[in-house]
N, C-alpha and C positions, 0 to 999 in steps of 0.2 A: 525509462525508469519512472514510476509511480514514485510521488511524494505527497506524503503526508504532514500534519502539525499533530502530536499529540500532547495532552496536558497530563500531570501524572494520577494514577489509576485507570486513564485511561485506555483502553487496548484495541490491537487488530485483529483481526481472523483471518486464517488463509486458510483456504478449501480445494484441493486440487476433485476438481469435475469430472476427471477423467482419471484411470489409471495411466500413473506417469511412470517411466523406464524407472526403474533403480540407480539413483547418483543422481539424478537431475539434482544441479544444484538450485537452491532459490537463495539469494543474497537480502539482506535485510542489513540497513547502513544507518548511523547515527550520522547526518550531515550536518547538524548543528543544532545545539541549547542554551534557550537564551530566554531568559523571563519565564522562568516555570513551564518553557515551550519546548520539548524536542520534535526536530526536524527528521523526519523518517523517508531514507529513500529504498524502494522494495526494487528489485529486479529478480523477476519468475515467467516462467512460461506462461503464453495465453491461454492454458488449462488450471489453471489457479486463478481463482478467484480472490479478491483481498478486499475484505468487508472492514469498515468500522464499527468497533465493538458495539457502540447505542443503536444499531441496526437492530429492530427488531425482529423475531426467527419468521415471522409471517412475510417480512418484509424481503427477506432474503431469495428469493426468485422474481423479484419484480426487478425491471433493468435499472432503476431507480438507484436501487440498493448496489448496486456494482461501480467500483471507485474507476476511473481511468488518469493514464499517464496524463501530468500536467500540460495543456497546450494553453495556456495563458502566457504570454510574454511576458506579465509584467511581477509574474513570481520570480521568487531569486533564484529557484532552483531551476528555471527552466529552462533548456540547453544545457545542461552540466549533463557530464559523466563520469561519474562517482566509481564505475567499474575498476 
């Protein structure tokens, strides 16, 4: 699961890359709001991309620009499954 912080007005983008089956689900979770902060946890196929919206569109095929699943330990969310 990908997690996010976002603040309000601010948004994601998902982009699937590849033609995905019809039904794939992509789950998108409120895992906690706290201090004008919501906690966003994404779970989609490795064919969806999930950009942060102040990405710029030039920026968006540079690997840079590509979010990945939390592997920091010392986030709250890491190791949880929110599924």
């Amino acid at each position: 699961m990908l997690v996010l912080t976002r603040k309000r007005d601010q948004f994601l983008v998902l982009t699937a890359m590849v033609d995905i089956p019809k039904g794939t689900e992509i789950k998108v979770q409120i895992t906690d709001v706290a201090r004008g902060h919501a906690t966003i946890g994404i779970s989609a196929p490795k064919s969806v991309r999930v950009l942060r919206g102040e990405i710029p569109p030039q920026a968006i095929d540079s690997p840079e620009a590509i979010t990945q699943e939390t592997d920091d330990p010392e986030h709250p969310d890491f190791g949880k499954d929110y599924a």
